[in-house]
FIKE-151830 format. One record per residue (C-alpha): chain; x, y, z; residue in three letters. Coordinates in Angstrom, 2 decimals. Layout:
<sites>
SITE; A; X; Y; Z; ALA .
...
</sites>
This chain:
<sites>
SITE; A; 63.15; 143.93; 139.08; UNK .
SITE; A; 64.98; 147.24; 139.39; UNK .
SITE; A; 66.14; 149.60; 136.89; UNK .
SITE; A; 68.67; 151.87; 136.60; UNK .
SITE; A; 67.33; 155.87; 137.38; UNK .
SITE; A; 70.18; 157.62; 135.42; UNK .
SITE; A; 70.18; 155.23; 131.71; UNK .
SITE; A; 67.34; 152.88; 132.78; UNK .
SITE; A; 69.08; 149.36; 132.17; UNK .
SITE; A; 67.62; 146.76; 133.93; UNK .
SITE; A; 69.79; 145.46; 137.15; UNK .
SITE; A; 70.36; 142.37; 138.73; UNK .
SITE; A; 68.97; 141.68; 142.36; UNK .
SITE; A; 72.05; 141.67; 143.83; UNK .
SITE; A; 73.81; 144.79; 141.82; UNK .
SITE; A; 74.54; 147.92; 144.09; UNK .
SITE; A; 76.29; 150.10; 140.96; UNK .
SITE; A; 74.70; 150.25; 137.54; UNK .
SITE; A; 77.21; 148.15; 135.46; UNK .
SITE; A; 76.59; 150.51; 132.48; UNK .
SITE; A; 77.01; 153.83; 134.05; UNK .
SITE; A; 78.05; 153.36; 137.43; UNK .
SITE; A; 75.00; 154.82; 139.26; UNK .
SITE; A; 74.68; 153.64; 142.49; UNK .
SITE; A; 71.55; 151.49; 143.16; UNK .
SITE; A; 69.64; 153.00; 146.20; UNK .
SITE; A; 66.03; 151.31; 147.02; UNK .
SITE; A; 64.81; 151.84; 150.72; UNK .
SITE; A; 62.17; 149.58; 150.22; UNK .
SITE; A; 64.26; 146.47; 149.14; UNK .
SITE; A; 65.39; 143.87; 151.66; UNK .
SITE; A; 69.32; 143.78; 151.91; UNK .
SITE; A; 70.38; 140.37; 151.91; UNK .
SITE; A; 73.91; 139.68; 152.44; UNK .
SITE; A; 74.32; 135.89; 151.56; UNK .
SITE; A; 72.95; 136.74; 147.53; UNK .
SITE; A; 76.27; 136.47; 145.37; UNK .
SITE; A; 76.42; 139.74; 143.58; UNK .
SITE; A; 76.28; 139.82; 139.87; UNK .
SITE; A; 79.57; 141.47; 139.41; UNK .
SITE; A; 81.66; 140.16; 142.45; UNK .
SITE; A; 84.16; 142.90; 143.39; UNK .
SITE; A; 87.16; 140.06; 144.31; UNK .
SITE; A; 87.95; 137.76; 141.33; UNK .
SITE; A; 87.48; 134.34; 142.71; UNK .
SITE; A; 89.91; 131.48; 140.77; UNK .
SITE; A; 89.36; 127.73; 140.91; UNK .
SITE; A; 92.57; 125.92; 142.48; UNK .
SITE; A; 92.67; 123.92; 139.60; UNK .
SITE; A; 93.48; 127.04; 137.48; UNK .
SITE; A; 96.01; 128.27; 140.42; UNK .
SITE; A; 97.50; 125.07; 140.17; UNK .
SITE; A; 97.98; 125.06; 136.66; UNK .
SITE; A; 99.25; 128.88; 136.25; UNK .
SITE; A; 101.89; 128.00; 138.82; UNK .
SITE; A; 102.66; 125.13; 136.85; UNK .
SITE; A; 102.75; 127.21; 133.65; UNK .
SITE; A; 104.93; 130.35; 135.29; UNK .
SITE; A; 107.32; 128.23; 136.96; UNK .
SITE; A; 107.76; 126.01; 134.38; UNK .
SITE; A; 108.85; 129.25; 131.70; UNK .
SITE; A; 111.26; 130.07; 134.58; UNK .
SITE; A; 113.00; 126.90; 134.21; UNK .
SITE; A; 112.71; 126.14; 130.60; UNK .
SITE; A; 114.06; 129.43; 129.62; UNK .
SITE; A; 117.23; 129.59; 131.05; UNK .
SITE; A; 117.49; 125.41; 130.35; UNK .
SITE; A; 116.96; 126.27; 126.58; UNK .
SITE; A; 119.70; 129.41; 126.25; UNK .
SITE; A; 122.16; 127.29; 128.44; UNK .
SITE; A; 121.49; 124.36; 125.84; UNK .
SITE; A; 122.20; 126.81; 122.75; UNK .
SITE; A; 125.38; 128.41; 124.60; UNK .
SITE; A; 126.83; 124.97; 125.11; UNK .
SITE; A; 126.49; 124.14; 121.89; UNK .
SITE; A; 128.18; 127.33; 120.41; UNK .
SITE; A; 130.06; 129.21; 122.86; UNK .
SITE; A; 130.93; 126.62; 126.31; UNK .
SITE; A; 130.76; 122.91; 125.26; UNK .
SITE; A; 131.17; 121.81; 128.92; UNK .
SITE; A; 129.73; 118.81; 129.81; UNK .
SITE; A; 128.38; 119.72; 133.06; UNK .
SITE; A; 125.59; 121.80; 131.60; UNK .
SITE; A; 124.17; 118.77; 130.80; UNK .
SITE; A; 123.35; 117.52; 133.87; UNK .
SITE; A; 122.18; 120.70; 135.57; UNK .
SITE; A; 119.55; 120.78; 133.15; UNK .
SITE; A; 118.72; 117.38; 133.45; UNK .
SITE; A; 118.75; 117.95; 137.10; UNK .
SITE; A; 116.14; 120.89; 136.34; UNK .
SITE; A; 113.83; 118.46; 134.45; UNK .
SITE; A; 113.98; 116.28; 137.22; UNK .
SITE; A; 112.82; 118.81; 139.36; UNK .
SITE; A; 110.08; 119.88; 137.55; UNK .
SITE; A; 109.04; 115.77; 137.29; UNK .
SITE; A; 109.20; 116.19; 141.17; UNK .
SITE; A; 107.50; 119.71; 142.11; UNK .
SITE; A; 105.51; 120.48; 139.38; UNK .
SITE; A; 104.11; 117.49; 137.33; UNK .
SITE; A; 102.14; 117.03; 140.49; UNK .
SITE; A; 100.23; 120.09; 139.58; UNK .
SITE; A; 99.08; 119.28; 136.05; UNK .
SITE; A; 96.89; 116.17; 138.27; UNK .
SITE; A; 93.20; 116.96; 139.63; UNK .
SITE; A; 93.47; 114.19; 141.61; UNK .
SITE; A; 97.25; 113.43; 142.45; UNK .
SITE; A; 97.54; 109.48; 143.17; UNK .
SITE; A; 100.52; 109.68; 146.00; UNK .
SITE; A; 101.71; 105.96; 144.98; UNK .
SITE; A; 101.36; 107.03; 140.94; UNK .
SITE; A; 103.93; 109.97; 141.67; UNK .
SITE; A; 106.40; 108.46; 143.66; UNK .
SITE; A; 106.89; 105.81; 141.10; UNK .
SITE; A; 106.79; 108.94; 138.35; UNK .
SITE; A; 109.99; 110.07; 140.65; UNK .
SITE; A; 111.82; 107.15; 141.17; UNK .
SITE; A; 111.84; 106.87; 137.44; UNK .
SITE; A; 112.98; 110.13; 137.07; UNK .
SITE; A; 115.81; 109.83; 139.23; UNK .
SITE; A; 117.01; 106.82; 137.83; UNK .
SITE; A; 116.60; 108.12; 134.03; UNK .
SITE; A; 118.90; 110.83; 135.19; UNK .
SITE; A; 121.82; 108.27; 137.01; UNK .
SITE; A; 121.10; 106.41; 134.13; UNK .
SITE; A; 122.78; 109.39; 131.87; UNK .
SITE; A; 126.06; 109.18; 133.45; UNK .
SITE; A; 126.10; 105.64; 132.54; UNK .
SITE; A; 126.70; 107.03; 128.93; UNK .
SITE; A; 128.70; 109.85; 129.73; UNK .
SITE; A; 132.07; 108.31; 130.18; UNK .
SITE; A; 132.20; 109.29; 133.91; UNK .
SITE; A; 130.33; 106.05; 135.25; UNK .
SITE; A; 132.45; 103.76; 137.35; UNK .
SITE; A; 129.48; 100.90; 138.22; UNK .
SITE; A; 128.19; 103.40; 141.18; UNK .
SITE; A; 124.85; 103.25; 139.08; UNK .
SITE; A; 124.53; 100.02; 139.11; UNK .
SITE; A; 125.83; 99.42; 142.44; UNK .
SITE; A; 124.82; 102.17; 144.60; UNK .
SITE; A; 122.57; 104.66; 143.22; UNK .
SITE; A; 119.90; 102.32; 141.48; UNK .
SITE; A; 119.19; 100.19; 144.70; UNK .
SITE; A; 119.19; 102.98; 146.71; UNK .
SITE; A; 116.52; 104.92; 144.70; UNK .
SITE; A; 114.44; 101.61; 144.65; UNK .
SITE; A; 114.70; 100.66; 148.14; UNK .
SITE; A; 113.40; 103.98; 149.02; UNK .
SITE; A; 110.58; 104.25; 146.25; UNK .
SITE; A; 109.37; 100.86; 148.69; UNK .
SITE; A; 109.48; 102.34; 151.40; UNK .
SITE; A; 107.64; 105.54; 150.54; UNK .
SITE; A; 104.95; 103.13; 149.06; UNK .
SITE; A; 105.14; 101.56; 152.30; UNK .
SITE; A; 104.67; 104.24; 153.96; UNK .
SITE; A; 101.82; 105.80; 151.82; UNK .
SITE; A; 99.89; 102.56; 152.47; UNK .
SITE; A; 100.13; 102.94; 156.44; UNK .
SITE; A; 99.11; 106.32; 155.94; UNK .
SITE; A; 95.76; 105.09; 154.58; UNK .
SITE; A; 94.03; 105.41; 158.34; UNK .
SITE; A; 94.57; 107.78; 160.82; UNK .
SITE; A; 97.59; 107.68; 162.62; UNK .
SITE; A; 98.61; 110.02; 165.81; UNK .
SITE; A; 101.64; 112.32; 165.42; UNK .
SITE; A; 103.99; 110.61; 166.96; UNK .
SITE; A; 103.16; 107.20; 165.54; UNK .
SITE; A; 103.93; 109.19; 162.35; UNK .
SITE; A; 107.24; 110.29; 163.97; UNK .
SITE; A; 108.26; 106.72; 164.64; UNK .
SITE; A; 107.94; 105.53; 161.39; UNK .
SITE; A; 109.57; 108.42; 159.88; UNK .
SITE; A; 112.56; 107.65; 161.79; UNK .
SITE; A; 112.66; 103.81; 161.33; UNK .
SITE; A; 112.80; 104.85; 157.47; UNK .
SITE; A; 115.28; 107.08; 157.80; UNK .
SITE; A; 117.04; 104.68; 159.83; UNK .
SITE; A; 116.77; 101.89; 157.68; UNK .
SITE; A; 117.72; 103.91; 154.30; UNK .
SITE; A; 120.79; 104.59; 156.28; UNK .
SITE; A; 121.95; 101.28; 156.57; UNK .
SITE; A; 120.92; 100.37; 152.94; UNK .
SITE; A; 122.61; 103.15; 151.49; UNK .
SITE; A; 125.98; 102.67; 153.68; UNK .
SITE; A; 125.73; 98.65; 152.72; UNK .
SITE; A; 125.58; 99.46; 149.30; UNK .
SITE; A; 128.56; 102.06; 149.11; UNK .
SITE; A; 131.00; 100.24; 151.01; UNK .
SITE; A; 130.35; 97.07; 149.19; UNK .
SITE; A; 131.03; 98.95; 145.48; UNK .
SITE; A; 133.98; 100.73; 147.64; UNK .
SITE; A; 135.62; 98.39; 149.55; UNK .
SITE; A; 133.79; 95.04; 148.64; UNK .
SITE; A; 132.56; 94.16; 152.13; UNK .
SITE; A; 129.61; 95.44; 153.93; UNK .
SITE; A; 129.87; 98.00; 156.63; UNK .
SITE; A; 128.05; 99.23; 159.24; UNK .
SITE; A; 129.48; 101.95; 161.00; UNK .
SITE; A; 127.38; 105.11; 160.02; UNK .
SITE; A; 124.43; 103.42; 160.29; UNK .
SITE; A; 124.85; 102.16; 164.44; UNK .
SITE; A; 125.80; 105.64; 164.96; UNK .
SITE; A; 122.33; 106.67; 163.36; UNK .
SITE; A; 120.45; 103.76; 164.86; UNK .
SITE; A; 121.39; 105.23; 168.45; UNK .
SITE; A; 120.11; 108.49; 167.56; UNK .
SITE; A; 117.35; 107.45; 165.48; UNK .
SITE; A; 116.05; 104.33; 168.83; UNK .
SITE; A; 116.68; 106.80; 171.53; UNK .
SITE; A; 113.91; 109.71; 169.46; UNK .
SITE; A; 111.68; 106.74; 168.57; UNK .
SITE; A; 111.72; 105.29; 172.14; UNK .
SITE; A; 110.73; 109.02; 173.84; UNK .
SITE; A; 107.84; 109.62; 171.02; UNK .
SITE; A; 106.79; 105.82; 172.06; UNK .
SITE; A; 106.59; 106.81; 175.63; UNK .
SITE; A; 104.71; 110.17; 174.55; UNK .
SITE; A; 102.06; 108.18; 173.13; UNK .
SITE; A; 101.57; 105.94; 175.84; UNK .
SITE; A; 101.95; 108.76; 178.52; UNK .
SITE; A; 98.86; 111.61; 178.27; UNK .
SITE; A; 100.07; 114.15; 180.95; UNK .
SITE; A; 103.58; 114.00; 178.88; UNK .
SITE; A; 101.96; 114.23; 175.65; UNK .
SITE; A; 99.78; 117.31; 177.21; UNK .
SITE; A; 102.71; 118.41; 178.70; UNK .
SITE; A; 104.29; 118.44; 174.62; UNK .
SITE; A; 101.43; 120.34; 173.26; UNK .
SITE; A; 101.00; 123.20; 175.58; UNK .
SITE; A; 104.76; 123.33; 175.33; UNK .
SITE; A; 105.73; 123.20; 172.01; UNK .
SITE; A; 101.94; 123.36; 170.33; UNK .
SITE; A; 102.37; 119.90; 168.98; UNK .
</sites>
């Protein structure tokens, strides 16, 4: 054990200033080892949980503040009814970007369900509001649930490893498919029939990308060829 020559405290192994007076510690005949954590560790070092949750916190002032003196203006000053739904928009944000944060261990399929609810809580406001038509009902409900499936879907396939471009694929099937739900639904609460218009437009785009990705997998000098390339 060392001790300080200036005051005489006793130091830590690992100290290399005194950490009452700020002497350095100088002993020729002690052994420098580099891997011993120093007592006093010059960089601050911060669990991510803590990161995650300070993030959280900061953020979430940055939104509630504003929400809360837009809220007290409306009241008093504005009364417009949009207000309203930007700051429910913001609270479904912060169910989206930063409820996530306030989880050790986020549970992918848990969330997404947390968002789809979300989403429809806020459709659901308009229902009340005097400016809902049926659209809810009729196109932005089933839309919101057919794609909370698929992302479950998806989250499930993603349970073993799957190449890049596999990953690709399916990306662009979902996309793909959401596109014909979502034009299906809108031209049946528009026009009462289903169309599908939009959606073979997409299709072409979306087969002829999931077609060269299928030959990418199944070809290694292309898919060498890709990665030198474009560092895929």
């Amino acid at each position: 054990m060392s001790y300080c020559v200036n005051c005489g405290v006793e130091l830590e192994k690992a100290c290399k200033a005194c950490p009452l007076c700020d002497t350095p510690v100088i002993n020729p005949r002690e052994k420098k080892d580099e891997k011993v954590i120093p007592a006093y560790p010059e960089e601050l070092s911060i669990p991510k949980s803590t990161k995650k949750l300070y993030i959280c916190f900061v953020v979430s002032l940055v939104v509630l503040i504003p929400s809360l003196v837009l809220i007290i203006l409306n009241a008093f000053i504005f009364n417009n009814p949009v207000l309203k739904y930007i700051i429910s928009a913001f609270a479904v944000a912060w169910v989206w970007f930063l409820f996530p944060l306030l989880w050790k261990k986020p549970i992918p399929s848990v969330l997404v369900a947390f968002d789809a609810l979300a989403l429809m809580v806020y459709f659901y406001l308009y229902r009340f509001s005097g400016d809902d038509s049926g659209w809810v009902y009729g196109v932005a409900i089933p839309i919101v649930i057919f794609l909370w499936a698929i992302v479950n879907v998806f989250l499930l396939w993603l349970r073993k490893h799957r190449s890049k471009g596999a990953i690709c694929i399916a990306v662009l099937g979902s996309i793909n498919f959401m596109t014909f739900v979502s034009e299906i639904a809108s031209s049946l609460f528009l026009k009462g029939t289903p169309q599908i218009i939009v959606s073979l437009v997409m299709t072409a785009c979306c087969v002829s990308l999931m077609i060269f990705f299928t030959v990418m997998e199944k070809s290694k000098r292309l898919k060498a060829w890709m990665q030198r390339k474009f560092f895929l």
